[in-house]
C-alpha positions in Angstrom: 0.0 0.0 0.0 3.0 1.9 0.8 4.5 1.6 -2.8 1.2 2.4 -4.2 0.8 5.6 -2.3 4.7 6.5 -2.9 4.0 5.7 -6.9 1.0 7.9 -7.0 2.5 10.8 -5.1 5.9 10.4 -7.9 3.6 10.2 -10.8 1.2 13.6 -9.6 4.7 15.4 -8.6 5.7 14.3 -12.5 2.9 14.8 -14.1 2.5 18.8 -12.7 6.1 19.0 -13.9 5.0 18.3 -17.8 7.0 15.1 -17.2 4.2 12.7 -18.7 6.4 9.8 -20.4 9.1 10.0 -17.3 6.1 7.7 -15.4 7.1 5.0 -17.4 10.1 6.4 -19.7 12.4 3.3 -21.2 15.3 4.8 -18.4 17.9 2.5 -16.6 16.5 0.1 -14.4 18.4 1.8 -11.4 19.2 -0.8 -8.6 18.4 1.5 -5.1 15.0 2.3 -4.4 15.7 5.6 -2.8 18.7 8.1 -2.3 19.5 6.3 0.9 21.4 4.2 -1.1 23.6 6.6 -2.9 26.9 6.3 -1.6 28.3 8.7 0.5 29.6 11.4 0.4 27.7 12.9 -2.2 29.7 14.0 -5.1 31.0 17.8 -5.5 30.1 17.8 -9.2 30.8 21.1 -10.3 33.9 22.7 -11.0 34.4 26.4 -9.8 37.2 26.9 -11.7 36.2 25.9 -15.2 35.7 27.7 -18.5 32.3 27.2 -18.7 31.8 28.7 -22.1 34.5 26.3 -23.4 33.2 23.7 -21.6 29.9 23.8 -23.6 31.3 24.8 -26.5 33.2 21.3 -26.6 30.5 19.2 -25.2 28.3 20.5 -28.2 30.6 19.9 -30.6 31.5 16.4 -29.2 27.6 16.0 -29.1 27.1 17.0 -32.5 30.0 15.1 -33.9 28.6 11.8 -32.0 25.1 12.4 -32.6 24.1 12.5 -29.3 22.1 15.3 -27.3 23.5 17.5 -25.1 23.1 17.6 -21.3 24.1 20.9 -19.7 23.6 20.3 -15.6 23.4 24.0 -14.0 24.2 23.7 -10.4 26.3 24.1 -7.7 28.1 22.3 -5.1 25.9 24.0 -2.2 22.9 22.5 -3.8 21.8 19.1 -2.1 19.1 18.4 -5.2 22.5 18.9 -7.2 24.4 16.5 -5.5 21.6 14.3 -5.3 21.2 14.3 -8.9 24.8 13.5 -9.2 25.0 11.0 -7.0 22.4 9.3 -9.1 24.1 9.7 -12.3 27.0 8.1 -10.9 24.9 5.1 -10.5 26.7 2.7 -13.5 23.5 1.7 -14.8 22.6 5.3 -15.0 26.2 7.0 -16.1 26.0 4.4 -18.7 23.0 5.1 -19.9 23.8 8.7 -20.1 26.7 8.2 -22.1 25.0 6.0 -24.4 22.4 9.0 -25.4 24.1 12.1 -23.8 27.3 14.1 -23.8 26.6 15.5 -20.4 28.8 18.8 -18.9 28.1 20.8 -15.8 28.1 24.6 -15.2 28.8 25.5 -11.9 26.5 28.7 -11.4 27.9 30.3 -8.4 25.0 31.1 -6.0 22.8 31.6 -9.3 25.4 34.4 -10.4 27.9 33.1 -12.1 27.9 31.5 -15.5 24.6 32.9 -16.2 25.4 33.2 -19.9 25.1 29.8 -20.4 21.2 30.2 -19.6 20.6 33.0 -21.2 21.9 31.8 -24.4 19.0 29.7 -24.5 16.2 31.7 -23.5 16.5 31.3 -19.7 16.5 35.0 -18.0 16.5 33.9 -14.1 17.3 30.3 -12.7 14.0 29.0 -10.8 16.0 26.7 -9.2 18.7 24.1 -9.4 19.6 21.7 -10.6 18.3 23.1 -13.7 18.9 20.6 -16.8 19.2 21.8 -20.3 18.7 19.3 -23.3 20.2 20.5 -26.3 19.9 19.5 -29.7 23.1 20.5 -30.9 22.8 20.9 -34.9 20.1 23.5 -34.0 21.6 24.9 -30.9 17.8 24.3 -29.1 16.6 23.7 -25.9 14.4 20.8 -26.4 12.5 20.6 -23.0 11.9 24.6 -22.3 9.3 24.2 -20.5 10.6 21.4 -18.2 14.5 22.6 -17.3 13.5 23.0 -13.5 11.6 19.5 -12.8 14.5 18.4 -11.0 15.0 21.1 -8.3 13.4 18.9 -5.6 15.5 15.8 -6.7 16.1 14.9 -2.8 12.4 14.4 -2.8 12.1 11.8 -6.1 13.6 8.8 -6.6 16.5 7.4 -8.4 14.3 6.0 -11.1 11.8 8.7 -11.2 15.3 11.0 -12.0 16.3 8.0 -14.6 12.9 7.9 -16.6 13.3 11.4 -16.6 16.3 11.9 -18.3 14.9 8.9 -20.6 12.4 11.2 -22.1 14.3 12.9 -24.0 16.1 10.1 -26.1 
């Protein structure tokens, strides 16, 4: 009964978040039922010291070259949805399925005032929150899920697999 109650609370938070095939997306089969299982400590996944606008440039090309979409994961290291988030990626099942579809870079965004190019280039004026995942189709240089680049900002309160199917979508 649990379960039920736990599955019909994941799909209503999913389906108000415009994420309608996440509830059953083709993601990972992730092996820990909750983020209780992510190892600790959580990663530190973004680098304060990086280029970002090299950083994306190369991931887009490396994207476009490969055929893949572009992930771009705006964040910071403060952020425990972020770290959440990459704790789950980190998961093999899930890093490898993100490789498979994904060249995937992070932007570390200060306290929401640094690299703030990178969002803007796309259309976004003012982070709603973080973690706040771009998907980019790089021959156009468009964000393909506009209106659904915050859905992860409460990633402490999802599960792992509600995060995979998620990121299926959009394969």
């Amino acid at each position: 009964m649990k379960r039920q109650i736990l599955f019909n609370s994941m799909a209503a938070v999913l389906l108000a978040a415009g994420a309608t095939s996440a509830i059953a997306g083709p993601g990972p089969r992730v092996s820990i039922a909750s983020i209780d299982g992510l190892h600790q400590p959580l990663p530190l996944p973004y680098d304060e010291a990086a280029d970002a606008d090299r950083q994306v440039a190369a991931a887009k090309a490396r994207a476009r070259a490969e055929g893949k979409k572009l992930l771009i994961d705006l964040g910071g290291n403060w952020c425990p949805d972020c770290r959440v988030l990459a704790g789950i990626i980190a998961l093999p099942e899930v890093s490898a399925f993100v490789r498979r579809h994904y060249v995937f870079v992070t932007v570390d965004i200060g306290r929401l005032d640094k690299n703030t190019q990178i969002a803007r280039h796309y259309g976004i004026d003012r982070l709603k929150g973080v973690p706040a995942l771009l998907v980019v189709d790089p021959r156009s240089d468009r964000l393909v899920n506009a209106d659904r680049i915050f859905a992860l900002s409460d990633a402490r309160h999802m599960t792992p697999q509600a995060l995979a199917d998620w990121l299926a979508q959009w394969v």
